[in-house]
N, C-alpha and C positions, 0 to 999 in steps of 0.2 A: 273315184275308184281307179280310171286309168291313170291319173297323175300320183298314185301309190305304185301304181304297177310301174311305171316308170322309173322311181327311185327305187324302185327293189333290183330294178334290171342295170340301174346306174352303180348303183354299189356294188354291184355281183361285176361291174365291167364288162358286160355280156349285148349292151346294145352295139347299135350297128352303125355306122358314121354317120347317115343322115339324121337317126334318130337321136345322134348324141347332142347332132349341131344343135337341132329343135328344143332339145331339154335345155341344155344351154342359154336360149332367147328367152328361156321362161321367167316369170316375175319371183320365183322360189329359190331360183339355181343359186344366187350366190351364198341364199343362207343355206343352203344341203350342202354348198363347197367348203361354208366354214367350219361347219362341222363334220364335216371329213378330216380335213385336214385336223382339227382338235384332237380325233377317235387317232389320227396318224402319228403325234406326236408320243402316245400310251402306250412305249415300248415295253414290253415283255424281255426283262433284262437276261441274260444267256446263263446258262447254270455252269459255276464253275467245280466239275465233279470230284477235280482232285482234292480242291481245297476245303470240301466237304466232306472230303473222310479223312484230312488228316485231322480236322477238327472232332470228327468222332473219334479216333485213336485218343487222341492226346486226352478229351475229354475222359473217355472212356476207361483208356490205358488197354484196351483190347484193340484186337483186329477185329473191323464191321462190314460186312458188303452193303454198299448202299446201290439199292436196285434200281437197275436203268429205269422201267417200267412205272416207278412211283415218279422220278424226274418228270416222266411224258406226261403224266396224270397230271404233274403240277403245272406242267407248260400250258396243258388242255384246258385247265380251271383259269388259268389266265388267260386266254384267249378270249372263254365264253363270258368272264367278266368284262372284260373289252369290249364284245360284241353286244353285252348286255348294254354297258355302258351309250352304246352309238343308237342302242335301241329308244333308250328314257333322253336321252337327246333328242332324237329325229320325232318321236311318237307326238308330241306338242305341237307340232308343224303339220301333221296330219291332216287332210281335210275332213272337216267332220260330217257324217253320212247319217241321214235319218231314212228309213224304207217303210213302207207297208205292203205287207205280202197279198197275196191275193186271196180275197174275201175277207179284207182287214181294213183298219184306216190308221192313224198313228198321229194324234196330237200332240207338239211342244211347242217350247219359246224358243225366239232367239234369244240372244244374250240383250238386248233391248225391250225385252219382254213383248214382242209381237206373237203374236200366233198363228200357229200355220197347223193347219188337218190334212195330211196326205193320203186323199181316196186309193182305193186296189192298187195293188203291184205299181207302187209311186215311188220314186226316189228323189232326193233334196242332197247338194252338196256345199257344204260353204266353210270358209275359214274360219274356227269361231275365235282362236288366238289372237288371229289380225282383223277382227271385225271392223275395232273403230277407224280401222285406215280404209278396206276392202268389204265394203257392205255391198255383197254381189252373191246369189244363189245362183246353182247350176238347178232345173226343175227337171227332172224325165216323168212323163206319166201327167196327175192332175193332184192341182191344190186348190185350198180357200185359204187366202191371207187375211186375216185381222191386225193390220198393223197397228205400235202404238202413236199416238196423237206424235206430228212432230218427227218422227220419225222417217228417213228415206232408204232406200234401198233398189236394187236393181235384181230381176228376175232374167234370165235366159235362160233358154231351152233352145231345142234344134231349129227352131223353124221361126219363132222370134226373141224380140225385147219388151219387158216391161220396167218401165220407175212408176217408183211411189214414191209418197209422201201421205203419211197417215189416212190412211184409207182400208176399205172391204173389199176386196176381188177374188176373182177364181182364175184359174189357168188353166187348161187341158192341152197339152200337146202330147198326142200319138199319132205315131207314122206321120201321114200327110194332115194329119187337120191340127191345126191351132185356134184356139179360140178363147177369148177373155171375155172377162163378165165383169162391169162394174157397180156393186152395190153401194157405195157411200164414199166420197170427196172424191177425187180426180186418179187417171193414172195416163200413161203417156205407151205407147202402143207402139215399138219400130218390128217390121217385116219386110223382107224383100225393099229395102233402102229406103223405106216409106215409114214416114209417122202419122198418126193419128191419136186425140187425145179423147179421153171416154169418161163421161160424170157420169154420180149416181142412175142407175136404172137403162146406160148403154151399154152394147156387147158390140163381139167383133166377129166374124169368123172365118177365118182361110182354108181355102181347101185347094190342096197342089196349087200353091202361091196365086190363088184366084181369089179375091172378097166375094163374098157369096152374102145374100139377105141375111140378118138374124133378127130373130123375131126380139121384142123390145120385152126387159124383164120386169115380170110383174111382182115379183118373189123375193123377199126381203134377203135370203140367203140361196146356195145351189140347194135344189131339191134333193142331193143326195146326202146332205147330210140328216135331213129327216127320212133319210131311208124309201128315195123314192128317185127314180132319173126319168126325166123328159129326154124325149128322141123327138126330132122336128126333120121329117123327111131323109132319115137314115135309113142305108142298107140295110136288108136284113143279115149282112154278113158283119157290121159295125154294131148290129144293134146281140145277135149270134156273142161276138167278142167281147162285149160287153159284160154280157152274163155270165160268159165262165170268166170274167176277171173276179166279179163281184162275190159271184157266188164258190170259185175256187173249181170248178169243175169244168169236164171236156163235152162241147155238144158237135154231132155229127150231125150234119148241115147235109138232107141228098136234095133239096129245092132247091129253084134261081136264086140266089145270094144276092140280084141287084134287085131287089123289088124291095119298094120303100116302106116304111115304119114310120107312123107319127103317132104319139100316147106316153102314155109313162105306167112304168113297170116298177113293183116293189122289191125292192132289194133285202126285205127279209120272211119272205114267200116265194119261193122257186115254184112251186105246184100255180101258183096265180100267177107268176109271169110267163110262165108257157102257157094257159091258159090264154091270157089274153092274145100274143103271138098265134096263137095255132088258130083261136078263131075269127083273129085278123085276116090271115092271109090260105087260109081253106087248110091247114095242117094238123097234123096229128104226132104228138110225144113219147116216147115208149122211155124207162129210167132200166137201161141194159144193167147198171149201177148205180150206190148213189151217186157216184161221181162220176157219170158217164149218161148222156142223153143222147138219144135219136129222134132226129126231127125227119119227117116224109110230107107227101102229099097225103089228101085222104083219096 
C-alpha cells in the first residue's frame, strides 16, 4: 500500500528529495520510469482554430463560429485518455493486496496455487505480475500458509523472516510479538540477524526481540481456524485485543491489563468468551452495545 502511495506522489511530482532519491533505489523504479516516459511521448497535438473554420466555410459555403469552449472539451477528452492510458499501463505493476477485516478471515491462492487464510484485520502484499522472478509476501497481522509441494517463497513482516519450501505454517506478527508455528516440512526462521530452522510440530516466539518458551504444538492446524484461539500466558490486555479483532467490537478494559491469561476462547461465542475471562480473573461484563463491552472488577 505505501509503495502505491508512493507512485501516486511520484507522478503528481509532489515528493520531497529525500523521498525521491529512495523511490529511485527501488527494485520498481526503472519500470514506472519507462513508462512515464512512454505516457510522455502521447502528445495531445495543438488545435489549429483558423484552419478549422476555414474548412467549415469552404465546406459549408457559410460563415460558422466554432466555439472555443468545445476545442477545451476536446483538449480535456485528450488528456483524460492519456491519463487513462498511464492508468492500464502502471495498474499491472501494482502490488497485489489481499485483507481481512476484523471479525473476518480471507482465503486464496497464490498464483502457484499455495494457500494462505488471513485471520482478523490481516494484510498480505505481493507482486503477483512478477511472481516467478520475486516470490516474496509482505505479512501485517496473522496467516496459515499451505504451500504447494515444491514450491518456495519468502514471508516478511516487521519483526522477522520466513522461507519455505512446501510446507504448513502460521505467522502472527503484531506490534512487538512474532511468532511461527510449524505444522508440516521445514521453514527457516530469521529475527534480529539470527536464524533458526523449525520442523513439523516446532514453534518460535519473540517478544520485544527476546525468545521467550513456546509451548510444543500438539494441533495439527492454528486453533483458530476451527474457531477457537489458545492464549499461553498473555495479558489480559493482548488477550482484551484480541477479542475485539475477532469479534469486530470495542471492550473497555477498567482492570490491571498486565495480569495473565492461559485457556482458549471461542471465536464464534462472545457471551462464552467473556464468560470464561470474567471468571478467570474475578470480573464482570456489562454489553453498553452490541459492539461496545465493559469489563470491571466484581
Amino acid at each position: 500500500m505505501e509503495e502505491q502511495h508512493d507512485l501516486a506522489k511520484w507522478l503528481a511530482g509532489e515528493m520531497k528529495q529525500s523521498e525521491l532519491e529512495a523511490f529511485k533505489r527501488s527494485a520498481d523504479f526503472e519500470t514506472y520510469r519507462k513508462i512515464k516516459d512512454l505516457s510522455a511521448q502521447m502528445k495531445v497535438s495543438d488545435f489549429d482554430t483558423q484552419k478549422m473554420y476555414q474548412n467549415v466555410v469552404e465546406r459549408k459555403k457559410k460563415k460558422k463560429v466554432v466555439r472555443l469552449q468545445d476545442l477545451w472539451f476536446s483538449k480535456i477528452a485528450a488528456v483524460l485518455l492519456v491519463a487513462l492510458g498511464i492508468v492500464f499501463l502502471v495498474r499491472p505493476y501494482v502490488p497485489t493486496t489481499e485483507y481481512a477485516s476484523a471479525g473476518e478471515k480471507n482465503t486464496f491462492l497464490l498464483p502457484d496455487n499455495s494457500e494462505i487464510v488471513l485471520n482478523s484485520d490481516s494484510e498480505i502484499n505481493y507482486k503477483k505480475w512478477n511472481w516467478d522472478n520475486e516470490r516474496s509476501l509482505e505479512l501485517d497481522g496473522e496467516a496459515f500458509f499451505k504451500v504447494a509441494k515444491g514450491e518456495k517463497f519468502t514471508v516478511n513482516t516487521p519483526l522477522g523472516q520466513v522461507t519455505v519450501v512446501g510446507t504448513q505454517f502460521n505467522i502472527k506478527s503484531r506490534g512487538k510479538n512474532f511468532e511461527v508455528e510449524c505444522y508440516e516440512g521445514k521453514v527457516k526462521v530469521t529475527f534480529d540477524k539470527k536464524s533458526i530452522f523449525l520442523t513439523k510440530g516446532q514453534n518460535i516466539a519473540v517478544q520485544n526481540n527476546t525468545k521467550i518458551e513456546a509451548i510444543p504444538l500438539t494441533d495439527s492446524q492454528p486453533t483458530w481456524l476451527g474457531n477457537e484461539i489458545k492464549f499461553n500466558n498473555n495479558s489480559l490486555a493482548e488477550v482484551v485485543e484480541e477479542l475485539e479483532r475477532q469479534y469486530n467490537i470495542t471492550i473497555e478494559n477498567t482492570v490491571d491489563s498486565n495480569e495473565s491469561f492461559t485457556g482458549t476462547l471461542p471465536l464464534k461465542n462472545l457471551d462464552a468468551a467473556l464468560q470464561i475471562i470474567s471468571k478467570t480473573h474475578h470480573l464482570t461484563y456489562k454489553k453498553a452495545t452490541n459492539q461496545r463491552i465493559i469489563l470491571t472488577k466484581e
